[in-house]
Biotite code that builds the C-alpha atoms (Angstrom):
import biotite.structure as struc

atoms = struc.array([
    struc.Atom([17.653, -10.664, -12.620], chain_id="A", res_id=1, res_name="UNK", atom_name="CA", element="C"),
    struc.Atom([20.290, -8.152, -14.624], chain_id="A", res_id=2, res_name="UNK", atom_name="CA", element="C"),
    struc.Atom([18.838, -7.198, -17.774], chain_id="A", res_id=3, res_name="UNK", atom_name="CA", element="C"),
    struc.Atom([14.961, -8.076, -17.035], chain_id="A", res_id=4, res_name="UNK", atom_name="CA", element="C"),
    struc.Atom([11.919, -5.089, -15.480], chain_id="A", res_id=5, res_name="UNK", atom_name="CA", element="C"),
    struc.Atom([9.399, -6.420, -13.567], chain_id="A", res_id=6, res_name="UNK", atom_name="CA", element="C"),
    struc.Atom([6.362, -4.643, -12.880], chain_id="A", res_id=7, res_name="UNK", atom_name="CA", element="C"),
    struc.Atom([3.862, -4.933, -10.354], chain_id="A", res_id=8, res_name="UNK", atom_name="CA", element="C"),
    struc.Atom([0.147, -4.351, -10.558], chain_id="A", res_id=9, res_name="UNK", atom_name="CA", element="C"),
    struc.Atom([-1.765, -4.031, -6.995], chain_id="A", res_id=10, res_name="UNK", atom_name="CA", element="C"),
    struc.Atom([-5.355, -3.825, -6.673], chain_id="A", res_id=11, res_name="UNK", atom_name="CA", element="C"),
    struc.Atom([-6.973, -1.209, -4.224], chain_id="A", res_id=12, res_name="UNK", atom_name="CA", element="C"),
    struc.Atom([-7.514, -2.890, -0.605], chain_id="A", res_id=13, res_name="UNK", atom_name="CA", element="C"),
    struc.Atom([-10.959, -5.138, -0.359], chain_id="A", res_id=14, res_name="UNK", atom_name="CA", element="C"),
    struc.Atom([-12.887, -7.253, 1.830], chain_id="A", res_id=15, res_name="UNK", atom_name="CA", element="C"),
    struc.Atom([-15.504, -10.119, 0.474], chain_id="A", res_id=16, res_name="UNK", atom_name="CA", element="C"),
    struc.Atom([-18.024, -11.549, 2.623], chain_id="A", res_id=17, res_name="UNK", atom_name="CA", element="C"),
    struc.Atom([-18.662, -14.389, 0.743], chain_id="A", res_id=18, res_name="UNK", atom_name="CA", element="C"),
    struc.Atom([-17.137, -17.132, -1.810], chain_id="A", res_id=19, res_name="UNK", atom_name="CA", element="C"),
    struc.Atom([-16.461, -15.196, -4.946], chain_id="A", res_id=20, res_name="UNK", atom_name="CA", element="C"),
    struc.Atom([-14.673, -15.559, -8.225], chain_id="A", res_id=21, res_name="UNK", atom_name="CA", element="C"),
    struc.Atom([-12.043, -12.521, -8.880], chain_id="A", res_id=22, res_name="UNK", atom_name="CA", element="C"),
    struc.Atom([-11.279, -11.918, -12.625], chain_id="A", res_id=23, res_name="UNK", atom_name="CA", element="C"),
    struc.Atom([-8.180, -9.950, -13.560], chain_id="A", res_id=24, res_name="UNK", atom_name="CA", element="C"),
    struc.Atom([-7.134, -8.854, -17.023], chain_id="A", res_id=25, res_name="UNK", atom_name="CA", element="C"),
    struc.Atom([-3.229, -9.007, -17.491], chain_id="A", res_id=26, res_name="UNK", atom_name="CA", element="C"),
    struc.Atom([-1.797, -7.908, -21.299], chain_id="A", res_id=27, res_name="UNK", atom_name="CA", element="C"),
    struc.Atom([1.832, -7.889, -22.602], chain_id="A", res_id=28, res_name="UNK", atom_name="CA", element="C"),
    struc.Atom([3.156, -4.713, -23.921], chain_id="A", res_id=29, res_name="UNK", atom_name="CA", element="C"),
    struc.Atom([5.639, -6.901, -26.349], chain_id="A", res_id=30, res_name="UNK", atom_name="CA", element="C"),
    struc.Atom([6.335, -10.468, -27.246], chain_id="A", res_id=31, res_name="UNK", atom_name="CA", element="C"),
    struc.Atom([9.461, -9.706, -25.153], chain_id="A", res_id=32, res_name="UNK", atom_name="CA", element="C"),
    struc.Atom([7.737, -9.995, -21.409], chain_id="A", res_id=33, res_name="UNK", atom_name="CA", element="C"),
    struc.Atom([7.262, -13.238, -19.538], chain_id="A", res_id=34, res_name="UNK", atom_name="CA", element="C"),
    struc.Atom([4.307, -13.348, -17.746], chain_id="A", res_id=35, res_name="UNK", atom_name="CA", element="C"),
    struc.Atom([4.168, -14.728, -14.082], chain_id="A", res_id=36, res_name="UNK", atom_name="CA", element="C"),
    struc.Atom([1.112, -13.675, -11.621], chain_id="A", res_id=37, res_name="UNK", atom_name="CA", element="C"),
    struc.Atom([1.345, -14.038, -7.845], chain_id="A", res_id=38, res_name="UNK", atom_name="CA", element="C"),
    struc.Atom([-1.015, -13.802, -5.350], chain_id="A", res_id=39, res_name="UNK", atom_name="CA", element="C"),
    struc.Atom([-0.224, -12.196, -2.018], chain_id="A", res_id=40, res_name="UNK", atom_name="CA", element="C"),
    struc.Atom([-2.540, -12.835, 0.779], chain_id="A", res_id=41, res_name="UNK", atom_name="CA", element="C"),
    struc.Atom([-2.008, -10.854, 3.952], chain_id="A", res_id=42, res_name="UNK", atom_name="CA", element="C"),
    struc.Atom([-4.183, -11.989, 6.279], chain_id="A", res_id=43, res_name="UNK", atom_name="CA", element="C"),
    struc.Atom([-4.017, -15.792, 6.047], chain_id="A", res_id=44, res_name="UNK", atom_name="CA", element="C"),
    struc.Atom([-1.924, -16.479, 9.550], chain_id="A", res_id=45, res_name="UNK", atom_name="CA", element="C"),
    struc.Atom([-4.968, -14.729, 11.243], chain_id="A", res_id=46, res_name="UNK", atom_name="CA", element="C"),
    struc.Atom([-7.595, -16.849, 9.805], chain_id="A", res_id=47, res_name="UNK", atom_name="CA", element="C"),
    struc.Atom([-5.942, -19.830, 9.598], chain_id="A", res_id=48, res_name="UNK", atom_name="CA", element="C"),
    struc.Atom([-6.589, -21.149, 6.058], chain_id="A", res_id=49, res_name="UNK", atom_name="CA", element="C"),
    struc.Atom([-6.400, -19.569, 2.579], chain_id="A", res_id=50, res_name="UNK", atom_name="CA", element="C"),
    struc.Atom([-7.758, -21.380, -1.227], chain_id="A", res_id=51, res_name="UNK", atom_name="CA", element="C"),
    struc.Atom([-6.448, -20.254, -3.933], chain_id="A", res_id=52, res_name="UNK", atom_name="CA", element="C"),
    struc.Atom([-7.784, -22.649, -6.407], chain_id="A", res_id=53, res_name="UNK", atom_name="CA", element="C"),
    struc.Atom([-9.412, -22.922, -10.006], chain_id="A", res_id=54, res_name="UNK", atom_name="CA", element="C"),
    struc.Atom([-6.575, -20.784, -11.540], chain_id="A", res_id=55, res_name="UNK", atom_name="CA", element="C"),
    struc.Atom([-6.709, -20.358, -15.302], chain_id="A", res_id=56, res_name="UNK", atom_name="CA", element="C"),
    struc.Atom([-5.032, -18.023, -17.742], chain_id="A", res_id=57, res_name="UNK", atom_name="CA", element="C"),
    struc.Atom([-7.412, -17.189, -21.083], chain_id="A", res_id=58, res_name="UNK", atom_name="CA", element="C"),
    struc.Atom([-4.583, -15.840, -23.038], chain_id="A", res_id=59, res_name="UNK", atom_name="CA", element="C"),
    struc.Atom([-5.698, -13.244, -25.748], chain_id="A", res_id=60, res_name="UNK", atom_name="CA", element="C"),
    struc.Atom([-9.348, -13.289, -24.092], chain_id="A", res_id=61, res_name="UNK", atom_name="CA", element="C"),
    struc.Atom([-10.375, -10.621, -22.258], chain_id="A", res_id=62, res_name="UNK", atom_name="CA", element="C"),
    struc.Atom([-12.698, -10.317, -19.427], chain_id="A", res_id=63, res_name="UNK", atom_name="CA", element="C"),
    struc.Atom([-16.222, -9.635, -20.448], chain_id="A", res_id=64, res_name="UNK", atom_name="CA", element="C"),
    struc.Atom([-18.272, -7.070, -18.541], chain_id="A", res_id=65, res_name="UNK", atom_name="CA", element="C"),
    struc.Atom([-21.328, -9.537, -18.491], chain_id="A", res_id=66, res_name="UNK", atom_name="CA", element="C"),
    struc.Atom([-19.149, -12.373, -16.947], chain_id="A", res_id=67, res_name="UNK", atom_name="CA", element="C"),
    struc.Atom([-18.984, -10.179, -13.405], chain_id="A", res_id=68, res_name="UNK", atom_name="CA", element="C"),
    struc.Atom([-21.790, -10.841, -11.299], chain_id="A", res_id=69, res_name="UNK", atom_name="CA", element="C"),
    struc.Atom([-22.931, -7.678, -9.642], chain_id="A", res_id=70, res_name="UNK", atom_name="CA", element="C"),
    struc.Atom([-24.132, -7.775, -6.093], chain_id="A", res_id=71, res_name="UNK", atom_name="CA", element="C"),
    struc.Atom([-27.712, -7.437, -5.767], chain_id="A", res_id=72, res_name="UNK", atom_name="CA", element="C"),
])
């Protein structure tokens, strides 16, 4: 990989109870960057099963504040 940065953005540590959609915003500084997003999931040997599913990229729409469902 001579000549090419990559940069990695981690999220602080959580724990959901329930089914939930996770929205992430990712930019580009320049036209120059590829953009490749991985998923790292820790704790799937211990519970056995892991979905990762419904993936979709909404390039040069960001995430809307309304769109996050708050907990009630």
């Amino acid at each position: 990989m001579k000549g090419r940065r990559i940069y990695v953005l981690e999220s602080p540590t959580f724990t959901l109870n329930n089914d939930s959609v996770l929205t992430f915003d990712l930019y580009r500084r320049s036209a120059a960057i590829s953009l490749q997003v991985f998923f790292v999931a820790t704790q799937w040997k211990k519970f056995k099963w892991l979905a990762i599913d419904n993936i979709a990229l909404n390039y040069g729409i960001p995430c809307r504040e309304g769109f996050v469902k708050k907990p009630t």
